[in-house]
Each structure stands twice: as structure tokens, then as C-alpha cells.
C-alpha positions as CSV (number, residue, x, y, z in Angstrom):
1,X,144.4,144.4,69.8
2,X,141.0,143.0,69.4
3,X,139.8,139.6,71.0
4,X,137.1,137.6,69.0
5,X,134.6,136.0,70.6
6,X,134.6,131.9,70.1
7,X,131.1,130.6,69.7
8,X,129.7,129.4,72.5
9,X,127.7,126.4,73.0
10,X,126.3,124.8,75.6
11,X,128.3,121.4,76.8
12,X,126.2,118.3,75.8
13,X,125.5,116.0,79.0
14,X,125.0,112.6,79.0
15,X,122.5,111.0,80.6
16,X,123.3,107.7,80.3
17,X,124.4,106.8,83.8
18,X,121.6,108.6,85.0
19,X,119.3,106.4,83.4
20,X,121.4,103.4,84.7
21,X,121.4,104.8,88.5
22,X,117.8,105.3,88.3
23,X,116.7,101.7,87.3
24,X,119.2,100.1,89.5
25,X,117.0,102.2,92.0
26,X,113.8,100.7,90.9
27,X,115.2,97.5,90.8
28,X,116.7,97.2,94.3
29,X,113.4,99.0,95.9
30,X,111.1,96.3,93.9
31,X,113.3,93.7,95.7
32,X,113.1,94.3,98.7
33,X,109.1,95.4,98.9
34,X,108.9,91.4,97.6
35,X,110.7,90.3,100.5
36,X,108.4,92.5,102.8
37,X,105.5,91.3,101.3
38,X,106.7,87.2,101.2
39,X,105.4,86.4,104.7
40,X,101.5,87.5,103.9
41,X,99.2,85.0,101.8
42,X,96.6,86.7,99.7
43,X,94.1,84.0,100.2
44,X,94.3,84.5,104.5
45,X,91.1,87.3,105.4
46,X,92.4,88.8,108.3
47,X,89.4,90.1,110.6
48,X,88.8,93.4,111.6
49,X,89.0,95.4,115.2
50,X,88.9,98.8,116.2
51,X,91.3,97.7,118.7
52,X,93.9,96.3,116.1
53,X,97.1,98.8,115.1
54,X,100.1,97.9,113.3
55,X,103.2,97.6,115.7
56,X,105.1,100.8,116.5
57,X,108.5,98.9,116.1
58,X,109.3,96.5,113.6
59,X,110.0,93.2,115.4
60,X,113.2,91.6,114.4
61,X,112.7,87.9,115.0
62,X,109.1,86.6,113.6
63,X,107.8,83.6,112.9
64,X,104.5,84.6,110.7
65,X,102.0,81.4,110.4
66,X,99.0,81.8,108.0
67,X,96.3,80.0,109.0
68,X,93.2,80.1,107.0
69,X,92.0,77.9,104.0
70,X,93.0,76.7,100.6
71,X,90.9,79.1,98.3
72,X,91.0,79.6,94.8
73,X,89.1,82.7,93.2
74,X,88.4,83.8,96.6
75,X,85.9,80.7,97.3
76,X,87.3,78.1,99.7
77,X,88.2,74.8,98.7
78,X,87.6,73.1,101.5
79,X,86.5,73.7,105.0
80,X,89.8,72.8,106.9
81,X,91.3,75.1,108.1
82,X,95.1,74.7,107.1
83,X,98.6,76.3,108.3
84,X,100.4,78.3,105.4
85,X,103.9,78.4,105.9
86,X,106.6,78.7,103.5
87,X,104.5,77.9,100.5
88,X,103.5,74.1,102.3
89,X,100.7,73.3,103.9
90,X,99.7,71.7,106.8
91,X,97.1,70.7,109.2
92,X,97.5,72.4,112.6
93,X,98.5,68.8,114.2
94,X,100.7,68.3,111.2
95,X,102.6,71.4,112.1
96,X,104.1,70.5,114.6
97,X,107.7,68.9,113.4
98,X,107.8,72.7,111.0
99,X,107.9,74.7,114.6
100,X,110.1,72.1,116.3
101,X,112.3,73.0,113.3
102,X,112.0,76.9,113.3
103,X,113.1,76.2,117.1
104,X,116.3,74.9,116.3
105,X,116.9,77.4,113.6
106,X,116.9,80.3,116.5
107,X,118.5,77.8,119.0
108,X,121.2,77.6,116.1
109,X,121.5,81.0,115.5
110,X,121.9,81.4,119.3
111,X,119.0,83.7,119.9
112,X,116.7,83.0,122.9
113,X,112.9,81.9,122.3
114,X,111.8,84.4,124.4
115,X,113.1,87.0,121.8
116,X,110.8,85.4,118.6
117,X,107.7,86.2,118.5
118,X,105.0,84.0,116.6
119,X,103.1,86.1,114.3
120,X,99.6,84.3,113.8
121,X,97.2,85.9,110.8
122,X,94.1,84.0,111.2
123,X,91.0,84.0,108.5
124,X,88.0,85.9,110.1
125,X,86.5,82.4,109.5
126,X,88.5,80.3,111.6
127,X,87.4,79.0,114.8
128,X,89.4,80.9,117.9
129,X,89.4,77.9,119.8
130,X,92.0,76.3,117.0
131,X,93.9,79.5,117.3
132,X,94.3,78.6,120.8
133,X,95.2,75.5,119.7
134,X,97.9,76.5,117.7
135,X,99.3,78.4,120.6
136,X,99.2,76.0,123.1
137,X,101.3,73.9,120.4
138,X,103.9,76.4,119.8
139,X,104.2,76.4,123.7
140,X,105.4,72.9,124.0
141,X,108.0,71.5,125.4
142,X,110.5,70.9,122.1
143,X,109.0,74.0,120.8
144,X,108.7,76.2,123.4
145,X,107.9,79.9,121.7
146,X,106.7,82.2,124.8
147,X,105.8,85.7,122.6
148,X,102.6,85.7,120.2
149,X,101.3,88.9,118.1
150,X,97.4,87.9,115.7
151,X,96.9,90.2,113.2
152,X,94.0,91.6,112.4
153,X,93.1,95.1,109.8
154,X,91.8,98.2,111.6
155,X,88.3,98.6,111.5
156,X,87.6,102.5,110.6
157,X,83.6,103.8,111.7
């Protein structure tokens, strides 16, 4: 008795929930590099230092402050220097009642001040004595934030 051979062909595949998979990928990675990048204002030129390296562990309870000066094209608007948080602005002295109000966010969440650390990214141009400032502020009694980190880029020779 003698078999025949059925034509073989290859099995079509479909590739439509590949497609799908792949560019929910995309989707959810372009989200979250947004959020990454939320904190950081484009217009704040942060200085540079051989000395300055990015952190070795990513610290879980920031604050970031921006403090630098309303620019647009690159050329400053003005010569105050202004606090950049949370798309407002402030002056430093006007910033006060916004850290008195990040304070009770981590007092309500029950995490210890001494666990947040205030991220400052300063403009090269800005005076270090209202840095200082600023940190003396966010030391105050009703504030009271203990842990600071500046930022600054790495300055390669």
C-alpha cells in the first residue's frame, strides 16, 4: 500500500499581538522616563565640579527644588533668582508656606524628616549665599528638613 505525501506548507503566524505587546512596551517605558524626568527644569544650568557624581543609590524620599531664573530662549528674564517647584514659582522668602506644606505631606504619610532629603539644583549663576539661605529655611522650626543633596554635572578634563 502506498502513502501519498500531502503538501506541506509552512503554518502562517500572526503577528498581530506581537505588534500590540511591543507598543504597549514603548508606551509604558515612555511613561515612566516622563516621570523620571518631571523633577528637572530645562531652563535651571546646573554648574560643574570634578567633585560632583551622581548618587550610587536612588534616594526614595526627595524633595527636588529648582532654583534658578525665569528664562526664555535660554536668555534670563529677569535677574531674580526664583524657586521652581511644581510648575509655580516663587521667591525664596515666598517659599516658605510650599515646604511647610511638603512637611506635612511626609508627617502625613508617617515618614520621619530625617528620612527626606532636599534635593537643591541651583543655576551656576546664583549667588551661594541664597543657597544657604534656602537651607537655613528648610531647617526651620515648622519645616524642619535635616538631609540636603545640590546637584551639580561632572566636569570631565
Amino acid at each position: 500500500m502506498k502513502i501519498k505525501g500531502a503538501d506541506s506548507t509552512p503554518p502562517d503566524v500572526d503577528m498581530t499581538p506581537m505588534i500590540d505587546i511591543v507598543f504597549q512596551l514603548i508606551a509604558f517605558f515612555m511613561v515612566i522616563t516622563n516621570f523620571e524626568q518631571q523633577q528637572a527644569d530645562e531652563r535651571i544650568t546646573l554648574p560643574k565640579d570634578q567633585l560632583a557624581k551622581p548618587p550610587e543609590v536612588k534616594r526614595e524620599n526627595v524633595v527636588v527644588i529648582n532654583l534658578g531664573f525665569d528664562k526664555a530662549d535660554g536668555e534670563k528674564i529677569s535677574d531674580e533668582p526664583l524657586i521652581l517647584f511644581g510648575g509655580e514659582q516663587f521667591t525664596v522668602e515666598g517659599s516658605r508656606a510650599r515646604l511647610q506644606q511638603e512637611a506635612q505631606f511626609y508627617e502625613v504619610i508617617d515618614t520621619a524628616l530625617d528620612e527626606v532629603t532636599v534635593e537643591i539644583r541651583a543655576d551656576a549663576d546664583v549667588p551661594a549665599g541664597l543657597v544657604q539661605s534656602l537651607i537655613k529655611m528648610c531647617q526651620e522650626e515648622g519645616i524642619g528638613f535635616t538631609r540636603f543633596a545640590l546637584k551639580a554635572t561632572q566636569q570631565i578634563n
